[in-house]
Structures are given as C-alpha cells and as structure tokens.
PADONU-268846 format. One line per 3 residues: for each residue y, x, z of N, C-alpha, C. Coordinates in steps of 0.001 Angstrom, whole numbers. Layout:
<sites>
Y:X:Z:Y:X:Z:Y:X:Z  ...
</sites>
This chain:
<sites>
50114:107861:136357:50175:108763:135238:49749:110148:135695  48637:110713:134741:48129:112137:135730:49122:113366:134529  49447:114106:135183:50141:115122:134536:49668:116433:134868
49864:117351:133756:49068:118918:133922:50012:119677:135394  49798:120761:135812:50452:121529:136364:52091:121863:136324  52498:121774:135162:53726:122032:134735:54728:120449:134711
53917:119328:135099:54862:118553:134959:55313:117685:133543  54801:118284:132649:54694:117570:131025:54045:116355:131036  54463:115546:129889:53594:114664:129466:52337:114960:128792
51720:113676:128843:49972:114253:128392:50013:114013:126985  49326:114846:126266:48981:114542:124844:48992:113389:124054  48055:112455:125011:47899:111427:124205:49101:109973:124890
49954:110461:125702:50926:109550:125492:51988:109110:124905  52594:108470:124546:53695:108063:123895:55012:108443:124045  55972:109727:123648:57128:109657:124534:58066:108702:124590
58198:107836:123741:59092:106754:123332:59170:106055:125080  57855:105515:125095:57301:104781:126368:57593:105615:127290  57083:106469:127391:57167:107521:128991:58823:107279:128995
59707:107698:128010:61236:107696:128276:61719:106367:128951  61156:105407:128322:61772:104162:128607:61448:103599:129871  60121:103706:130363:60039:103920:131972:60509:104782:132519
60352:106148:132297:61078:107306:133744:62674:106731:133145  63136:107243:132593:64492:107043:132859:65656:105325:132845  64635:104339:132200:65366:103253:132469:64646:102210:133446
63288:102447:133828:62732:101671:134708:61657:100636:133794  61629:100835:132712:61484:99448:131725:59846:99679:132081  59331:98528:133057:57623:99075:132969:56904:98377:132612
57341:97004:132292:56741:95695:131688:57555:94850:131226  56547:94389:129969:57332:92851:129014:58830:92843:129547  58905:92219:130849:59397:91104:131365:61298:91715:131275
60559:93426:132108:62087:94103:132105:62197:94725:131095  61138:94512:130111:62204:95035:129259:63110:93877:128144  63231:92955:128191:63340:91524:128096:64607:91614:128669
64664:91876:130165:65899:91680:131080:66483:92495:130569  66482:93807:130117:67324:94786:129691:67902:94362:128180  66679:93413:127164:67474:93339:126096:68789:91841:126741
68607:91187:127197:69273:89844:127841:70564:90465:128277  70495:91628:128747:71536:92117:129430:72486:92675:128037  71952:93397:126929:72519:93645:126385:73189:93064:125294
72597:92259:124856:73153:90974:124125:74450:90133:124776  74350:90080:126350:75518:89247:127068:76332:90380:126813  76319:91898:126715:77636:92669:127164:77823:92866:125729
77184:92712:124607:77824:92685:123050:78548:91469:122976  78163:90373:123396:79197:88944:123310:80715:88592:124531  80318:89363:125764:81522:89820:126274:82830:90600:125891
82001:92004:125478:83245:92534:125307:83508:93082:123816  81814:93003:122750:82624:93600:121359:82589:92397:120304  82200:91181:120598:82661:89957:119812:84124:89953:119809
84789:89506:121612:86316:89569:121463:86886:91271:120872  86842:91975:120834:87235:92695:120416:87257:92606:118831  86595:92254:117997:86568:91792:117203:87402:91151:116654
87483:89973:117110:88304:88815:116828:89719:89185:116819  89826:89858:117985:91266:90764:118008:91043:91421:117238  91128:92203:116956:91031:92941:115291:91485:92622:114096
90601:91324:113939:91032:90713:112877:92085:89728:113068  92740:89504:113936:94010:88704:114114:95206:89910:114049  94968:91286:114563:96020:91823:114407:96120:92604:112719
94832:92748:112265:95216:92765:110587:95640:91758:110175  95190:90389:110146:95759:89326:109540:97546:89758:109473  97841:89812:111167:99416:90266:111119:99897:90939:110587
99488:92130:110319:100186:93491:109520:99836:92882:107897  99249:92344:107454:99280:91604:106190:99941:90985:106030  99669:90105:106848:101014:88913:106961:102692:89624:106520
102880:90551:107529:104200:90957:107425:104122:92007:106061  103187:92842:105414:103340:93302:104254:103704:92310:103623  102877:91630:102834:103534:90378:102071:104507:89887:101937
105450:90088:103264:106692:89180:103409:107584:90379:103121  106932:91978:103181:108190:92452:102787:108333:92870:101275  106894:92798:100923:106806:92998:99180:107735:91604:98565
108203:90745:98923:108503:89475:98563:109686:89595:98669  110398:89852:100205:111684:89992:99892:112283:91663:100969  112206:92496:100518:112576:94055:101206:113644:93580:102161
114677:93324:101466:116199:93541:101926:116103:92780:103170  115528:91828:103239:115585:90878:104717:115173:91501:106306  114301:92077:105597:113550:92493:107025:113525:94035:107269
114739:94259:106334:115280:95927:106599:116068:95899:107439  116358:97629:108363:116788:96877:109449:118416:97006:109232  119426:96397:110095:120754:96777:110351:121683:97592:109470
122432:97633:108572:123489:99029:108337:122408:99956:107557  121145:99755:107117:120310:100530:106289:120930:100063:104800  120944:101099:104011:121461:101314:102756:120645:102163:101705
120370:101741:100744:118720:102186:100453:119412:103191:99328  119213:104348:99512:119361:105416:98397:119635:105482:97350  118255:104379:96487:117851:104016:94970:119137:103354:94693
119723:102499:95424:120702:101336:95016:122166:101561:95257  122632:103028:96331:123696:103734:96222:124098:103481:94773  123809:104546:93634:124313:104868:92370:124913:103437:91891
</sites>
C-alpha cells in the first residue's frame, strides 16, 4: 500500500477495507470467514444461554405473580396484617 508523506490513506481506497486489515488483520476471503466462524461460535456460547436464562427466570416471576393474584394471603409473609382488612 503506497501512502503520501503524512501517513493517510490514498484517495482512491476504501476505508471500510483499509480498517478491517490494519486493525483486525482481515486480508483475505479466508480470514475474514475465520473471523465471522469465530463470531457466530461466541454468540452461541455465551448469548444463546444467556437467553434461555432469561426467559426461564421471567417464566418464574410470572409464575409466582399469578399465584399471588390467585391467592394473596398464602404467600404473605408471617404475622403480616394487611391495613385494608384491619377496619
């Protein structure tokens, strides 16, 4: 790659490209291939399960809303005495 005096990119190149080689190495097909491969395994590692957890711990907090819209008094806790029902 020939560059002016100052070190800039040339006119007629691409910065998209120039970025993706100088700073990630990506200089052909192949790596840049390896780089998408790589990133696809670390989305199914760690933010699929994360996911899944997610939606198992809403399921729970639903779960237990439901059960207290259904019946309050049960799953109140200990010696609690509800205000409304004093009078």
């Amino acid at each position: 790659m020939v560059t002016d005096n100052h070190g800039s990119i040339p006119p007629r190149e691409n910065p998209l490209l120039y970025w993706l080689r100088e700073s990630l190495g990506a200089t052909s097909k192949r790596n840049i291939a390896a780089w998408g491969m790589a990133g696809a395994i670390a989305y199914w590692l760690w933010v699929v399960p994360q996911q899944e957890e997610e939606a198992k711990r809403k399921a729970i907090v639903e779960e237990w809303q439901n059960k207290y819209k259904t019946s309050p008094g049960q799953y109140s806790p200990a010696g609690f005495k509800d205000p409304a029902k004093q009078q």
